[in-house]
Every structure is written in structure tokens, then in C-alpha cells.
C-alpha positions in Angstrom: 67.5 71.9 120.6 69.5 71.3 118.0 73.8 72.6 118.9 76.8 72.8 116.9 80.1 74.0 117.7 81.0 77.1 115.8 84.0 77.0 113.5 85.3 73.3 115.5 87.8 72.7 112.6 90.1 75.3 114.1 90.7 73.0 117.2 91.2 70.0 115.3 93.6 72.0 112.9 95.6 74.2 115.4 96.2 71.5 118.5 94.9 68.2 116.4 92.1 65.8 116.7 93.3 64.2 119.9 92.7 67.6 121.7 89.3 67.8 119.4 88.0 64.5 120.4 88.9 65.5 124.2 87.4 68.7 123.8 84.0 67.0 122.6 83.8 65.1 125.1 84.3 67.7 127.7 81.6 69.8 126.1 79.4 66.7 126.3 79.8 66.1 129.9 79.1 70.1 130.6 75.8 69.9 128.4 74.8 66.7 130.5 75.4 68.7 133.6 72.8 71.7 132.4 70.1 69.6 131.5 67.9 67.9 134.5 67.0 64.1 135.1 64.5 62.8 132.1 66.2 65.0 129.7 68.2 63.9 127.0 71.4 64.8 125.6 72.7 63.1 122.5 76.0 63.8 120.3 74.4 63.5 116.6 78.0 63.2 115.0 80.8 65.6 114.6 80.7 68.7 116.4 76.9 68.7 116.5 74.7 67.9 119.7 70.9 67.4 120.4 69.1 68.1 123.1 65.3 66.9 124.3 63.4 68.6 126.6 59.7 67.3 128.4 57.4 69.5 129.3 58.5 73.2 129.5 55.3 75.1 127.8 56.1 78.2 128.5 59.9 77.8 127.6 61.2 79.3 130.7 63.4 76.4 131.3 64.2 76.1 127.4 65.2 79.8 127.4 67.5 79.9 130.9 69.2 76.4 129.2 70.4 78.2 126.0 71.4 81.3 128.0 73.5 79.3 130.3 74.8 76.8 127.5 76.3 79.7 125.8 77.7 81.6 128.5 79.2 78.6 129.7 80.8 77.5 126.6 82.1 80.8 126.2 84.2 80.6 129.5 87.7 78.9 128.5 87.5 75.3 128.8 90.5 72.9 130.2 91.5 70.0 127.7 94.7 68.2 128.6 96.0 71.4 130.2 95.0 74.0 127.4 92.5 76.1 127.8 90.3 76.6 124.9 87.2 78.9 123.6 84.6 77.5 122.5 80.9 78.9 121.3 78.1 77.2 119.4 75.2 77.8 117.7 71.3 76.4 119.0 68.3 75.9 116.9 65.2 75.2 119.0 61.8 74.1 117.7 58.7 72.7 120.0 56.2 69.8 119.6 53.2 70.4 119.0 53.6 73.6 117.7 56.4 73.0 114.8 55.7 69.2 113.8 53.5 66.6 115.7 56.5 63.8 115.4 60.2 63.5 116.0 61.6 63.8 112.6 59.5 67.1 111.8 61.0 68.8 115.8 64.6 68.1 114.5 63.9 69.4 110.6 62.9 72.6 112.0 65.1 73.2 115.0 67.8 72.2 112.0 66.3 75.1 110.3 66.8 77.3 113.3 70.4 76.4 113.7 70.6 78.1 110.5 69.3 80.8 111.1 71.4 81.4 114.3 74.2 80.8 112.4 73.6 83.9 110.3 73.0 86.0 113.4 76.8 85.9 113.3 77.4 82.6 115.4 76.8 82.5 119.5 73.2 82.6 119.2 70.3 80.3 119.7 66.9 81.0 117.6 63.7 79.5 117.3 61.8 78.2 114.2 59.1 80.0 112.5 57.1 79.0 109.7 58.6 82.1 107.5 62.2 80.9 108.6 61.5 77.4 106.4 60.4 79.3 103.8 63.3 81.6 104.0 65.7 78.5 104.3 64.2 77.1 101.7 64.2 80.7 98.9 68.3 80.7 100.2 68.7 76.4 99.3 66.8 77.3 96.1 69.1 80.3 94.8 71.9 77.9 96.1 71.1 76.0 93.9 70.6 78.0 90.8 73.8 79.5 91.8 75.7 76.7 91.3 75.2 77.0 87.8 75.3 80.5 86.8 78.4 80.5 85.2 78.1 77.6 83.0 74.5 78.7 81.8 76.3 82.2 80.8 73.6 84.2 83.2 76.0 86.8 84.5 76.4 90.3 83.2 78.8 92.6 83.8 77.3 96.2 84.6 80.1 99.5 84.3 79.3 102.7 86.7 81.5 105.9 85.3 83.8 107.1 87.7 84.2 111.2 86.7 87.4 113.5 87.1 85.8 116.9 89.3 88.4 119.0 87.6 88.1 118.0 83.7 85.1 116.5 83.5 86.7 113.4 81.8 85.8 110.0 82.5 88.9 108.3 84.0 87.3 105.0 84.7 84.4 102.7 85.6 83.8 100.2 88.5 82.9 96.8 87.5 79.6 95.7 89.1 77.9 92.1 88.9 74.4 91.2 87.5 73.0 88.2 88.1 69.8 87.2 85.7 68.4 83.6 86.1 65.2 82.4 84.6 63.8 81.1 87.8 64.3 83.7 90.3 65.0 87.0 87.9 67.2 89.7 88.2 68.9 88.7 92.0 70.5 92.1 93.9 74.0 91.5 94.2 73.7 92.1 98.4 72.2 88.7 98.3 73.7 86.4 96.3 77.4 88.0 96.9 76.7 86.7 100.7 75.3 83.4 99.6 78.5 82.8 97.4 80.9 83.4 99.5 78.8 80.8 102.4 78.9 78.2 99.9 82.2 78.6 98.5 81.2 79.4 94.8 82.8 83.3 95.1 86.1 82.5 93.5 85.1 80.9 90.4 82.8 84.2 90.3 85.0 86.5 91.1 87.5 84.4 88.2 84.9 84.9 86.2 84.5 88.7 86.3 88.6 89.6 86.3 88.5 87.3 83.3 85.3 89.0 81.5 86.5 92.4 82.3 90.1 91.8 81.2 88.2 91.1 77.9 86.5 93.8 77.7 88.8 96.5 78.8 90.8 95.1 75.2 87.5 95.1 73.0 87.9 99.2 74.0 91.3 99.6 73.6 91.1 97.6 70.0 88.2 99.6 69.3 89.9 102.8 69.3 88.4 104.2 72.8 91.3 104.4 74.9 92.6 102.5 77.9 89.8 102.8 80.0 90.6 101.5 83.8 88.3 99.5 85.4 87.9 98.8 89.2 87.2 95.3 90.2 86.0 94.6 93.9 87.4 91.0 95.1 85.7 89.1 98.3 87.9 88.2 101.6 87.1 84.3 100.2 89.6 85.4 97.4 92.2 87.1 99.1 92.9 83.8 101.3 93.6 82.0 98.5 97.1 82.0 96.9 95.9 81.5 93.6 94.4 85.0 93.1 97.4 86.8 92.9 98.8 84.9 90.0 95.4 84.8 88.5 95.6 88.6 88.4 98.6 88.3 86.1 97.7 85.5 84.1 94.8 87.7 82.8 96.6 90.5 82.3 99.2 88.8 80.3 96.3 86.8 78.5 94.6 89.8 77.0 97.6 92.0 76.9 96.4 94.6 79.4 99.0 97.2 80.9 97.8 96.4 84.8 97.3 100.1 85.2 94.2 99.5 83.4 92.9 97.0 86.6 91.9 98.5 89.6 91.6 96.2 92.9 88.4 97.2 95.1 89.0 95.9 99.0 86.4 96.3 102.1 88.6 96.9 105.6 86.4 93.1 106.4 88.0 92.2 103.1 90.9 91.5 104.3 90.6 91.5 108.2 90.7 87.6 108.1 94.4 87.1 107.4 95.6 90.9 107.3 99.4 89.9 107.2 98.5 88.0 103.7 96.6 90.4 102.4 99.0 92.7 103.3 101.4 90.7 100.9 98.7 90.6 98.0 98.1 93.7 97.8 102.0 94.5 97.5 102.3 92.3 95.1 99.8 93.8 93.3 100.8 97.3 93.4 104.2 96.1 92.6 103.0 95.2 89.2 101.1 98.4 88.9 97.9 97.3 89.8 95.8 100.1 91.3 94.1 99.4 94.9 91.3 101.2 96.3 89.9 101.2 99.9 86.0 101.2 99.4 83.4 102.1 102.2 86.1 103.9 103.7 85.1 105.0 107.8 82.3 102.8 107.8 84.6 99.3 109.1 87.4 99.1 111.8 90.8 100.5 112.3 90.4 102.6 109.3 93.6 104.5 109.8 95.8 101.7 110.8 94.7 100.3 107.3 95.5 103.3 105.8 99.4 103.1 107.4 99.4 99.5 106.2 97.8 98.9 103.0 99.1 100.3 99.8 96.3 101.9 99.0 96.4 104.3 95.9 92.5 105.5 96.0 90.3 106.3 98.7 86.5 106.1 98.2 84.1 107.8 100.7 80.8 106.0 101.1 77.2 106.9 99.8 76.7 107.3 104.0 78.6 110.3 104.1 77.7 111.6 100.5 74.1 111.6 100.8 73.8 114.2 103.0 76.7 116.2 102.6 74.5 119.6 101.8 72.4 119.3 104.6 74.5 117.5 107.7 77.4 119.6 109.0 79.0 116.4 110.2 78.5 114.4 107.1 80.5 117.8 105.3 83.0 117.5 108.0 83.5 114.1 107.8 83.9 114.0 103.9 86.2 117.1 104.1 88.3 115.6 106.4 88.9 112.3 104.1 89.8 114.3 101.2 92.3 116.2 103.6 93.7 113.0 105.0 93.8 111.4 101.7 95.6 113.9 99.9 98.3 114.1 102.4 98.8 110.4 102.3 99.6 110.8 98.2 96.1 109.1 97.5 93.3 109.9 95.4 89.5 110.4 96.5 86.3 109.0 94.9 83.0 110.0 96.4 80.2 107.0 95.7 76.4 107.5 95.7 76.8 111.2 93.6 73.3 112.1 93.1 72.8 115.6 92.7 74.1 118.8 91.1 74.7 120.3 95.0 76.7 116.9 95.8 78.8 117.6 92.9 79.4 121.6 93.6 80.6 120.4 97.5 82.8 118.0 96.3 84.4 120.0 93.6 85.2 122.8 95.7 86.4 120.8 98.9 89.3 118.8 96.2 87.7 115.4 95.6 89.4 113.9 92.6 86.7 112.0 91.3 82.9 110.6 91.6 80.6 107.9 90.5 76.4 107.5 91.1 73.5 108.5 89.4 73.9 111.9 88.7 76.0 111.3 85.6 74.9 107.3 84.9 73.7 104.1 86.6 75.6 101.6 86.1 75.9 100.3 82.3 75.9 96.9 80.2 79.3 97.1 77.8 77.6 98.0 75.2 76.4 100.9 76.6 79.1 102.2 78.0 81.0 101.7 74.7 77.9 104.5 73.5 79.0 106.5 76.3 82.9 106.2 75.5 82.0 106.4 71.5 80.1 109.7 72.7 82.8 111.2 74.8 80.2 112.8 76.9 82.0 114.7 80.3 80.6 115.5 83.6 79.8 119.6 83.1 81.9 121.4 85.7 80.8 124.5 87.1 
């Protein structure tokens, strides 16, 4: 069994490493005290543990040791008088069945600790031959990762967002691509993840302010109007006090008015640190940059973000949309964001738009405006500067 503590740098950071080192070895000493004579339990280095078990075929015991390891640690724990919480993560692998030597039994139950990890942490999980060659597709697109930006392999795509009462479009959201010549055309929901676990989503998301910024001048010097664009930025970014400033540098660089930028946020965007966020965002807005609240009823505390937050657009998920003809519940709920939004002086754009009745509901109910596949998919620049050259609108009925 392979252990480590989950997120152990915010002991050492909030009551220091004297407390951290105590702490360890109080969680040592409980972890001796689960396991039985002929056992072994080892502290590998850092917050990480190992634990060997003889004998236990059937995993019973193995079982009933990482159940009562994590409900243990998850009761407060007394170091010098402070009582702290504490929960880890526990790979577990088994000889004969996952390597026939030591070194191979630790690899995989390594591999397992991984994998627990991204069951959200508090979790033990066993190897299987597909996790290694999961681990090992996620290390490989790591990898390529790394260098995406450098090796220019990153395109950014441009959904229409439509006005319901003109027809005109208003806008566009910017949306990532990711082509590399080993692994192909990547879907954003999983190298988005994997860049924000390995800390590679700013320089990304740097990346795209910076290549949309560009863009939305090419169309303005081009004679097609000041089309505004919606970016969507990652939690990672919003923690960092750099972004803000960022924001404006690009703005100032290209000489965009920052009503032409739009800010995309999640509600787990910015749940980390809400207070800072809280101070982006104004920031933000004070400059006139737009802010949007996407996936709107599908987090947490929607409406206390709604009171917070100043939020200009709301955007009502494809969840609702999709069904909106057909579920009386999906109408409601989509009738009763429009409502809510318009009385909070904000605007409404329904996502996933794919048919001619989804468009009909939403025009008579008041949403403002819509995006999906029943006008376009999203679009490289170029074709979207067609589209704009065009002037094609969304026919109203």
C-alpha cells in the first residue's frame, strides 16, 4: 500500500514545519497501531508512507486496513495542542498478481495512488493493468503538453453567439484546439484538466488572451467591426495576481477597447479563493471588461454568486437547453433564469442551441442571445472572418 497525505503543504504553510514534522510523526505512530505484528510500516520521505502486508489472499484484511486508515485520519488529530484534519490517498497493488518482485508491487501500487488521487483525494484504489496504461496515455500527453505552445500547435476555434431579437451576431466565444502530431486532435475536456494538474494552464491561458487580443484587431483593421469575444479563464489563473494586469497589458498592447473582451468564469472557478476572485473580477469590470457566469445552476450557491459577483451575462447550460421542448422542468427551469437574470440587469445566453424549436422557445420566453450548432460549430479565424465578411444573421421568426 502505497499512502500520501493529501494537500500536506497546507500544514506546513498555515502552522509551520515544526507542527508538520509533529504531525508526521503522529500519523506514523497511528498507521503502526493499524497494522498487526510482521507487517511493515515505512515512511518513504515527505508526506508519503508504505505499507507491506503478508498473506491476506482474499484482501479482507487489506480492505478493512484502508477503510479504517481513512476514517481514522479523517477524525481531527492532536499535535502540540491543535487539532488538525488530515486525509490521504492509498494505492494498493498485490504480489503475485501485479509484479513477481518488490520494485514492480510499489511501481504499480504508485500507479494506484494516482489514480485515487483523481477520485478527488480520500480514496484508496487498486492497480489494474488498464490503469498503467492509462497512467502512462496521461504521462505521454504530459509530455507533449509541455510543448505545445512553443511548437505553435494550438488553434483558436470562434462559436457565434446570436442576438434572438435582430438576428445580428453580437459576439463569439473563444474555444481551444489542441492538434499535436503524436496524439491528434486532443478534446479540450482532457487536456484542460491535465494542464491545470501540472501547472501548464496559465501560460495557456496567456497564450489564448494574447492570440485573441490579436485577432479581435486583425477584424477591427479589416473593416468588420468590433466583434467581442468571450474568453473562459481556469481557477489556476484567477489565484494568480498576475492575470489581472495581464488582462490590461493586452488590451493596451493591441489597442482593444476592453468592451471587446469578455471573461468566461465556472462557480468552481473561482470557489478556491472567492474573496480574490471577488476582487478580479471588480477590477475587471471596472475597466469595462465584460464577465459572464457559464454553466450557470449546474455548480454550488448559484445565487449567492449571483449577489456577489459582478456578473454582466448569464449563460444557461446545454443541460437545460437540450430538452427544453420536450421537459416541462427543463422549460421551467430555463424560464426562470431569464426571469431572474433580467431582473438582476444581466443578459442571458442559452449554450448547446440546436434546433429551430430551441430557438422559437427561447425567443419568445426573452433570452437575449444563443450560441450551438444550429447557426455554426465553432470556427477557425479565418472562417469566421467568411462569416463576418458575409454578414450572415440568425433568421428570426
Amino acid at each position: 500500500m502505497c499512502l500520501d497525505l493529501d494537500r500536506f503543504k497546507n500544514i506546513n504553510d498555515s502552522h509551520g514545519q515544526a507542527v508538520g514534522d509533529k504531525a508526521l510523526q503522529v500519523v506514523a505512530r497511528f498507521l503502526s497501531g493499524c497494522v498487526r505484528e510482521g507487517d511493515t510500516v515505512v515512511r518513504q520521505g515527505g508526506d508519503e508512507f508504505q505499507i507491506l502486508l503478508q498473506d491476506d489472499a482474499l484482501l479482507g484484511r487489506t480492505l478493512g486496513l484502508a477503510q479504517t486508515i481513512l476514517a481514522g485520519l479523517r477524525e481531527e488529530l492532536s499535535v502540540d495542542g491543535e487539532r488538525l484534519a488530515l486525509t490521504t490517498s492509498i494505492g494498493i497493488a498485490m504480489c503475485p498478481a501485479d509484479g513477481d518482485s518488490l520494485d514492480d508491487v510499489l511501481r504499480h501500487a504508485d500507479t494506484a495512488l494516482v489514480r485515487a488521487k483523481e477520485m478527488g483525494r480520500d480514496h484508496y484504489a487498486f492497480f489494474t493493468e488498464r490503469m498503467g496504461s492509462d497512467i502512462r496515455a496521461r504521462l505521454a500527453m504530459q509530455q507533449q503538453l509541455r510543448g505545445a505552445i512553443g511548437c505553435d500547435e494550438f488553434e483558436v476555434h470562434y462559436q457565434p453567439q446570436m442576438c434572438l431579437r435582430t438576428g445580428a451576431m453580437l459576439g463569439a466565444e473563444a474555444l481551444l484546439r489542441w492538434d499535436n502530431p503524436v496524439l491528434g486532435k486532443v478534446p479540450p475536456g482532457l487536456f484542460i484538466a491535465l494542464a491545470e494538474e501540472y501547472g501548464l494552464i496559465t501560460a495557456i491561458g496567456e497564450w489564448v488572451l494574447e492570440s485573441v487580443c490579436a485577432q479581435i484587431r486583425a477584424w477591427h483593421d479589416a473593416g468588420l467591426g468590433s466583434i467581442k469575444v468571450a474568453v473562459n479563464l481556469s481557477g489556476k489563473q484567477f489565484a494568480q495576481d498576475r492575470t489581472v494586469p495581464f488582462v490590461e497589458a493586452a488590451l493596451r498592447k493591441y489597442g482593444i477597447a476592453p468592451a471587446c473582451l469578455g471573461i468566461e468564469i465556472t462557480e468552481s472557478t473561482v470557489m478556491g479563493d472567492p474573496d480574490k476572485a471577488v476582487a478580479a473580477l471588480t477590477r475587471l469590470k471596472d475597466i469595462g471588461v465584460g464577465i459572464s457566469l457559464d454553466d450557470f445552476g449546474t455548480g454550488y450557491s448559484s445565487l449567492g454568486y449571483l449577489k456577489r459577483f459582478p456578473i454582466d451575462v448569464l449563460k444557461i447550460d446545454k443541460s437545460f437547453v437540450d430538452d427544453v421542448t420536450t421537459s416541462s422542468s427543463d422549460a421551467a427551469i430555463a424560464r426562470s433564469v431569464i426571469s431572474l437574470a433580467h431582473n438582476l440587469d444581466m443578459r442571458v445566453i442559452a449554450e448547446g442551441v440546436e434546433t429551430r424549436e430551441q430557438v422559437d422557445f427561447l425567443t419568445e420566453h426573452g433570452c437575449d442571445e444563443m450560441q450551438g450548432y444550429y447557426f455554426s460549430r465553432p470556427l477557425a479565424a479565418d472562417a469566421l472572418t467568411a462569416l463576418l465578411r458575409e454578414r450572415r444573421t440568425l433568421a428570426i421568426a
